[in-house]
PyMOL CGO cylinders between C-alpha atoms (Angstrom):
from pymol import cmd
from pymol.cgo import CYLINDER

trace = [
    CYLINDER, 29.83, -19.60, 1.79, 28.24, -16.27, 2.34, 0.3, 1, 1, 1, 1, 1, 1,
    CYLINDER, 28.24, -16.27, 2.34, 26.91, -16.12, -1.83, 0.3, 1, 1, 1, 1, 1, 1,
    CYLINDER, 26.91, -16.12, -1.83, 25.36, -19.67, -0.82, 0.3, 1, 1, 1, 1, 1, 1,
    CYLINDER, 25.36, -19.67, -0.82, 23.61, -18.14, 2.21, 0.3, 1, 1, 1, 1, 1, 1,
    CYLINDER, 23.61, -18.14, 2.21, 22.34, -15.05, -0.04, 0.3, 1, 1, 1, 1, 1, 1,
    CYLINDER, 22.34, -15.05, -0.04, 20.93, -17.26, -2.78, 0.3, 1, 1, 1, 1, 1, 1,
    CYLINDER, 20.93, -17.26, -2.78, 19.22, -19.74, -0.09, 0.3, 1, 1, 1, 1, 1, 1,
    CYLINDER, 19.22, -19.74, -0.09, 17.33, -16.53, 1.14, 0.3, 1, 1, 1, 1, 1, 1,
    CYLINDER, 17.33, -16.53, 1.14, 16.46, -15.18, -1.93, 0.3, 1, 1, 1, 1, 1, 1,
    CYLINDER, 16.46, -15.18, -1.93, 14.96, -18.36, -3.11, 0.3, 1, 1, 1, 1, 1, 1,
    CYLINDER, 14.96, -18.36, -3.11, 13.26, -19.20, 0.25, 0.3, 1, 1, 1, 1, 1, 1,
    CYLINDER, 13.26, -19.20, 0.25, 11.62, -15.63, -0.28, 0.3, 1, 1, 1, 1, 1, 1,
    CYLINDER, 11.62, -15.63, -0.28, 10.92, -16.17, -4.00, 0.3, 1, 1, 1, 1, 1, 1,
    CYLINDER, 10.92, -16.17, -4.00, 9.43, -19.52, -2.73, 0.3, 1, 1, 1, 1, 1, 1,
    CYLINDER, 9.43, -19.52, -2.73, 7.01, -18.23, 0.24, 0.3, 1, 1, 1, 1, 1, 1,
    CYLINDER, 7.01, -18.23, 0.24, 5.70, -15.24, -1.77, 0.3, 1, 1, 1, 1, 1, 1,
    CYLINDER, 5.70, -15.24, -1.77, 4.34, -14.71, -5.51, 0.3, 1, 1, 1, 1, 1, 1,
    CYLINDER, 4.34, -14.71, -5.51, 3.39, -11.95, -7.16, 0.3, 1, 1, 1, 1, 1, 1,
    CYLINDER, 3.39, -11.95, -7.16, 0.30, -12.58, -9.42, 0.3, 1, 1, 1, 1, 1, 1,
    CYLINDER, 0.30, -12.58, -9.42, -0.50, -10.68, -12.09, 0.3, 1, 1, 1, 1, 1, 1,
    CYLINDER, -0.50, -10.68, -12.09, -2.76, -7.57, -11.55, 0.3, 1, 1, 1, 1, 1, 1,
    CYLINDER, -2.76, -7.57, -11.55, -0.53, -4.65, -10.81, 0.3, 1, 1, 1, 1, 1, 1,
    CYLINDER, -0.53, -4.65, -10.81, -2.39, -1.59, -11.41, 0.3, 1, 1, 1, 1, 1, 1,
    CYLINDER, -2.39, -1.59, -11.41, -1.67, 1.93, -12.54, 0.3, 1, 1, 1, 1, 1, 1,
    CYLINDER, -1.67, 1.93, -12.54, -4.97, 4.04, -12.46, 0.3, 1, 1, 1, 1, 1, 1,
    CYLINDER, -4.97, 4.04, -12.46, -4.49, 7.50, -13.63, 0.3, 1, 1, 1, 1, 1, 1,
    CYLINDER, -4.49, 7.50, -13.63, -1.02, 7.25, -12.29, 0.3, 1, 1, 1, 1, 1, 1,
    CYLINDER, -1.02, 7.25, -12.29, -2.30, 8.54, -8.85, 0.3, 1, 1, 1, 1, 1, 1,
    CYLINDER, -2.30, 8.54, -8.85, -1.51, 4.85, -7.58, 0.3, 1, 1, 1, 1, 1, 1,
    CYLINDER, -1.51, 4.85, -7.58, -0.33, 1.65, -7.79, 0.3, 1, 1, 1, 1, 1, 1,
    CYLINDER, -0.33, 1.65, -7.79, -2.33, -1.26, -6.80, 0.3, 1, 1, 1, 1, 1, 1,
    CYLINDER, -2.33, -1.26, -6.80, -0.65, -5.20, -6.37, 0.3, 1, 1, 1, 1, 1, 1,
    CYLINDER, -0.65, -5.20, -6.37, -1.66, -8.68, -5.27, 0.3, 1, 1, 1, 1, 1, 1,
    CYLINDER, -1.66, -8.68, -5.27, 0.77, -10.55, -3.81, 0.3, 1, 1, 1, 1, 1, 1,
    CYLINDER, 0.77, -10.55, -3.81, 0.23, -14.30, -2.26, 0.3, 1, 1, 1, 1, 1, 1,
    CYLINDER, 0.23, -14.30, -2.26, 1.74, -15.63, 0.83, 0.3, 1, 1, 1, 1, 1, 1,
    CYLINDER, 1.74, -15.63, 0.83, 2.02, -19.35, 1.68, 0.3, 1, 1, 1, 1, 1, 1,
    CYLINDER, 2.02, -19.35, 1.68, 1.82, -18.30, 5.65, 0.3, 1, 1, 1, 1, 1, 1,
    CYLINDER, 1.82, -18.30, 5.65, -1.84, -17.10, 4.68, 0.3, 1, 1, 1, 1, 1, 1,
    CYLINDER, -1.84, -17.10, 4.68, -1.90, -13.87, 6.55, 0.3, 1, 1, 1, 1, 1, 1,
    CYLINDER, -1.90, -13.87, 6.55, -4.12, -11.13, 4.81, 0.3, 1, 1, 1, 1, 1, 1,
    CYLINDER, -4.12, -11.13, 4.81, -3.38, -7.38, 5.22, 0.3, 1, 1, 1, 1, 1, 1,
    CYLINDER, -3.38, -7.38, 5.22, -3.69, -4.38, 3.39, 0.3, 1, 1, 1, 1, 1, 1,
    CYLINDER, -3.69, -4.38, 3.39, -0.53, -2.11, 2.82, 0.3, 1, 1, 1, 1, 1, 1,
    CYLINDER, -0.53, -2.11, 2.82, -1.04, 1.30, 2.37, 0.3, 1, 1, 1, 1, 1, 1,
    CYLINDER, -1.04, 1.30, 2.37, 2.48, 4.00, 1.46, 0.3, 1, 1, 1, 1, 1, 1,
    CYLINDER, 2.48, 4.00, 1.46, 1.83, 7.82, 0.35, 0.3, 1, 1, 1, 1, 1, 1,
    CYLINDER, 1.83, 7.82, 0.35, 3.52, 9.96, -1.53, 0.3, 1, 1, 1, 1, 1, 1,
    CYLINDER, 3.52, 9.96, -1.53, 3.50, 13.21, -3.53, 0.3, 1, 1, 1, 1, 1, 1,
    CYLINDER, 3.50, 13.21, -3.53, 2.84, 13.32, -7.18, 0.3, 1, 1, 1, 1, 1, 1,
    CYLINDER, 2.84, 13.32, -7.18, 5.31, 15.68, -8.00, 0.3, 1, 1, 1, 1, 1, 1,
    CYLINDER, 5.31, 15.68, -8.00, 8.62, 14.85, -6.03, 0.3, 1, 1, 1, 1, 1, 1,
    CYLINDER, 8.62, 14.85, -6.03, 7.65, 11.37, -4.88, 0.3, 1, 1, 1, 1, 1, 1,
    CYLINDER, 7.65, 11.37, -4.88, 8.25, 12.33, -1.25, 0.3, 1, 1, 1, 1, 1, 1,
    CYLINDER, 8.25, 12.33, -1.25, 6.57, 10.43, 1.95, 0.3, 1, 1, 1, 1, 1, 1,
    CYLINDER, 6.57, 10.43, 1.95, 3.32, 11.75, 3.22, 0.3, 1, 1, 1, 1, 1, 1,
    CYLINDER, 3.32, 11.75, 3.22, 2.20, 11.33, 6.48, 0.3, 1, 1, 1, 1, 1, 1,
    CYLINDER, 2.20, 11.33, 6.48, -1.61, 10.90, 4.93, 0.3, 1, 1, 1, 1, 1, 1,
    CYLINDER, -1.61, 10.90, 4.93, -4.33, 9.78, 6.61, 0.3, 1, 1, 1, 1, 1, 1,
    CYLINDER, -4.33, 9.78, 6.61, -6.00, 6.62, 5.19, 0.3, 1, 1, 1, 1, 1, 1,
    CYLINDER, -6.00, 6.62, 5.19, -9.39, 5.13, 5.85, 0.3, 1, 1, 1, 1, 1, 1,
    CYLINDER, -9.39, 5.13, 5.85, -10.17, 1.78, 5.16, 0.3, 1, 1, 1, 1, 1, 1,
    CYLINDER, -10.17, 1.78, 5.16, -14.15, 1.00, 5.16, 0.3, 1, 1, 1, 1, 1, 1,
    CYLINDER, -14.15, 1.00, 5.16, -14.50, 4.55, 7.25, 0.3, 1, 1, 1, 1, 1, 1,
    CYLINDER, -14.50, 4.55, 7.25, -11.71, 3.39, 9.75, 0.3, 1, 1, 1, 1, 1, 1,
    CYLINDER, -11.71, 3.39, 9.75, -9.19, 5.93, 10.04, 0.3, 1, 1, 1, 1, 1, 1,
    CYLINDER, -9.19, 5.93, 10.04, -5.41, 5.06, 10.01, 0.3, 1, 1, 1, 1, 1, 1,
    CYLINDER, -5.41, 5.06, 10.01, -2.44, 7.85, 10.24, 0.3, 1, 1, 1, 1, 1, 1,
    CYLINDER, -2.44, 7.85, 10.24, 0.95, 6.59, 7.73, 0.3, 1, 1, 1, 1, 1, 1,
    CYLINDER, 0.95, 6.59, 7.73, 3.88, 7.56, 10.02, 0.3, 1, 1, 1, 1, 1, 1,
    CYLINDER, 3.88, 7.56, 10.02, 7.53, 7.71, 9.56, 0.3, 1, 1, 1, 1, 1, 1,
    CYLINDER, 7.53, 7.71, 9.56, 10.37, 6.63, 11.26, 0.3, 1, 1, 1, 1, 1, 1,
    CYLINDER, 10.37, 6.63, 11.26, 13.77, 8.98, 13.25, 0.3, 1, 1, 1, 1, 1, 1,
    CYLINDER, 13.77, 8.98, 13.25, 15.51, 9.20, 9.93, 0.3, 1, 1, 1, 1, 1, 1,
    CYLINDER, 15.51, 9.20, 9.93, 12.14, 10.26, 8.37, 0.3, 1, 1, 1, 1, 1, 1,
    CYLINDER, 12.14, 10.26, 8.37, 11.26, 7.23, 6.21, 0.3, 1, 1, 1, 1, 1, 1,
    CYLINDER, 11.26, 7.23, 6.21, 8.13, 6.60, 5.39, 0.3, 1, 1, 1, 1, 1, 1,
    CYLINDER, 8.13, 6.60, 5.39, 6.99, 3.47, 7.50, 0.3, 1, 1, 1, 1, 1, 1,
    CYLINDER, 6.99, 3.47, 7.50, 3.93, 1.97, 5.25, 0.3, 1, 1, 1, 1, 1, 1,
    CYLINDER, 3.93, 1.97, 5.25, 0.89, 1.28, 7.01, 0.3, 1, 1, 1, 1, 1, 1,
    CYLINDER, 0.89, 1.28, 7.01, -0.27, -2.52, 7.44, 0.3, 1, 1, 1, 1, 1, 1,
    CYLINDER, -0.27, -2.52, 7.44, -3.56, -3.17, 8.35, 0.3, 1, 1, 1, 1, 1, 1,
    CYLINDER, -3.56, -3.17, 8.35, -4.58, -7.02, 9.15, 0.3, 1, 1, 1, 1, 1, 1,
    CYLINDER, -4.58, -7.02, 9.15, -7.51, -7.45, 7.23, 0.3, 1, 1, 1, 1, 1, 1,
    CYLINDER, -7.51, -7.45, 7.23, -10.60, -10.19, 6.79, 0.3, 1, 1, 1, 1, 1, 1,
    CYLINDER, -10.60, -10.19, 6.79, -10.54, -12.03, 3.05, 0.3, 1, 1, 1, 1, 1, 1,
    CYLINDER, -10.54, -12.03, 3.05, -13.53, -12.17, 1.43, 0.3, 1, 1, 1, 1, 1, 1,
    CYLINDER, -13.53, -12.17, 1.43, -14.90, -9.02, 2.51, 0.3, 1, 1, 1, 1, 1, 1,
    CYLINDER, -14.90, -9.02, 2.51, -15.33, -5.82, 0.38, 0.3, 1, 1, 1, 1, 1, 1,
    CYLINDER, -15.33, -5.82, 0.38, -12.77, -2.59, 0.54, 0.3, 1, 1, 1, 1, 1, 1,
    CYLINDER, -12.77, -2.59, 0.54, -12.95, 0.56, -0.15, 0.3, 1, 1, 1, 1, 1, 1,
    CYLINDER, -12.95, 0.56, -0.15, -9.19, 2.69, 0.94, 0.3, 1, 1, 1, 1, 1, 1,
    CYLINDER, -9.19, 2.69, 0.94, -9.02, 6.70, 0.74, 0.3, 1, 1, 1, 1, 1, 1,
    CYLINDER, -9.02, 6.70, 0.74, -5.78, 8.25, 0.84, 0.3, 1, 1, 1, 1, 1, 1,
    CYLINDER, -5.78, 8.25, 0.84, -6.04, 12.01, 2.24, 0.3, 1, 1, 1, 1, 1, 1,
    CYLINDER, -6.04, 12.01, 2.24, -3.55, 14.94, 2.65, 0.3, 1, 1, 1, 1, 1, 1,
    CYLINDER, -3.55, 14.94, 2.65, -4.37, 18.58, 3.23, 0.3, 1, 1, 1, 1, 1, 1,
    CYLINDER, -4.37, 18.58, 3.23, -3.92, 20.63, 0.06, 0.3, 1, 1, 1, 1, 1, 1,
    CYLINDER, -3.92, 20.63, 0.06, -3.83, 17.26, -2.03, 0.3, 1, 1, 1, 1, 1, 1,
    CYLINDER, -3.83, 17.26, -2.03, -6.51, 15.46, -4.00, 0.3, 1, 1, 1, 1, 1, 1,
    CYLINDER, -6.51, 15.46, -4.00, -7.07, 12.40, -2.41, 0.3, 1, 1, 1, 1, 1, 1,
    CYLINDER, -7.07, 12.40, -2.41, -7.17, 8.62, -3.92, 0.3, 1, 1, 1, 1, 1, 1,
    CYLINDER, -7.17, 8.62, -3.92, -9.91, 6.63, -3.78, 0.3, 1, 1, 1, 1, 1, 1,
    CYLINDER, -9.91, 6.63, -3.78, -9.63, 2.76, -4.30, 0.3, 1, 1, 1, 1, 1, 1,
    CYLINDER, -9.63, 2.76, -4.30, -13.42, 1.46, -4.31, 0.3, 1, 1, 1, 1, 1, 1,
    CYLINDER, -13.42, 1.46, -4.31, -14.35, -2.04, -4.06, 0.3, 1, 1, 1, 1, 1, 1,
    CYLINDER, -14.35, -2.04, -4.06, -12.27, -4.74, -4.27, 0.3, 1, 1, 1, 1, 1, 1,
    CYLINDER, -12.27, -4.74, -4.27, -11.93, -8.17, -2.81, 0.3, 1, 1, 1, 1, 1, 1,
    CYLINDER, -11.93, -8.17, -2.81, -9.03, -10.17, -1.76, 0.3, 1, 1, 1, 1, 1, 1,
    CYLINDER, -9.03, -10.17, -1.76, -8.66, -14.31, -0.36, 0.3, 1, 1, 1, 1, 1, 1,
    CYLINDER, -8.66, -14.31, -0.36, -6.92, -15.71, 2.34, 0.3, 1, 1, 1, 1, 1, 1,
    CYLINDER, -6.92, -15.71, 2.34, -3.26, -15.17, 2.39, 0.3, 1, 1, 1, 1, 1, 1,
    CYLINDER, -3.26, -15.17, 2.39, -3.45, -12.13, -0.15, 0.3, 1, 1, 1, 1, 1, 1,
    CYLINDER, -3.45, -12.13, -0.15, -1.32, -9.11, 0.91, 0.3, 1, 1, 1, 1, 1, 1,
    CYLINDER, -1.32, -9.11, 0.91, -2.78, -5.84, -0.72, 0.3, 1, 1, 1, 1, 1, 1,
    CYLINDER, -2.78, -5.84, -0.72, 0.00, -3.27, -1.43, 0.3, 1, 1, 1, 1, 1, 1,
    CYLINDER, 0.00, -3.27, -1.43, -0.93, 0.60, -2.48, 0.3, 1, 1, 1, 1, 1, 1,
    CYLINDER, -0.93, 0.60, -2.48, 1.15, 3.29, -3.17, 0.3, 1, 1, 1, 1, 1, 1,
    CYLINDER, 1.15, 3.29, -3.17, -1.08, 6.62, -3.58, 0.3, 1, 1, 1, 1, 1, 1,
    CYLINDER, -1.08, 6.62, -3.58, 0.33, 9.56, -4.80, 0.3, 1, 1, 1, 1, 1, 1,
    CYLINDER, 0.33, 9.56, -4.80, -1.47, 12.95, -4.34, 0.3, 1, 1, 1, 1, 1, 1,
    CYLINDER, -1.47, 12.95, -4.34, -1.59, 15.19, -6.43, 0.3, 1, 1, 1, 1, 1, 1,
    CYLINDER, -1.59, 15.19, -6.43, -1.49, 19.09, -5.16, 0.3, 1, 1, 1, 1, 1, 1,
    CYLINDER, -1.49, 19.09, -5.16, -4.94, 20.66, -4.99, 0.3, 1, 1, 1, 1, 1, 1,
    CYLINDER, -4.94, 20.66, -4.99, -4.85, 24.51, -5.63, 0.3, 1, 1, 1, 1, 1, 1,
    CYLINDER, -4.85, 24.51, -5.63, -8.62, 24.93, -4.66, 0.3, 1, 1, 1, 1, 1, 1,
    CYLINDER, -8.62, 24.93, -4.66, -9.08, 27.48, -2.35, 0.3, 1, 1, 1, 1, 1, 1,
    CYLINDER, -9.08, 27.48, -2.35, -10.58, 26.53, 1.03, 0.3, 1, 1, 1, 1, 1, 1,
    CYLINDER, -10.58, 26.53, 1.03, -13.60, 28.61, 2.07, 0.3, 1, 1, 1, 1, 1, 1,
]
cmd.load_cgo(trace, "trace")
């Protein structure tokens, strides 16, 4: 009964949400991926880590000059940050961390019912700060 009630829900998930097929690697400083949902609900998810160890950061993002903080949860997981966003308008997301380079993800679009997902990941910045 209970592998019945485990396949139901992973085919009602596999049924209400698609994955199409731009998934993006840019430089390896992030990963950029479209996914559709039938409940047509846009948003833009935003997770950061570092380069290096692939740890959480608690990195500021802005979204078209907006500023957003990622935050993290008592056992200190990273808790990605979902912003409800208008379709059919243009983006631009910065991912910024003291000491790290940040990630810049100009201009891009997305329809109704599109849920953005980006996973930054800074690299350290050894420039000195005068």
């Amino acid at each position: 009964m209970s592998k019945q009630i485990a396949i139901i829900i992973l085919l009602s998930f596999l049924v209400s949400c698609k994955v199409t097929k731009r998934a993006t690697v840019v430089n390896g400083t992030y990963t950029f991926e479209r996914h559709e949902s039938k409940s047509r609900f846009s948003s833009i998810n935003v997770e950061a880590y570092d380069y290096e160890y692939k740890n959480g950061l608690n990195a500021g993002v802005t979204v078209n000059d907006v500023y957003f903080d990622i935050k993290f949860d008592k056992e200190k997981k990273i808790i990605p940050l979902q912003i409800k966003a208008s379709p059919n308008n243009k983006f631009n997301v910065r991912v910024l961390f003291p000491s790290r380079h940040s990630v810049k993800i100009d201009e891009f679009y997305f329809k109704r019912g599109d849920s953005i997902i980006i996973k930054a990941y800074l690299k350290e910045d050894n420039r000195p700060v005068y």
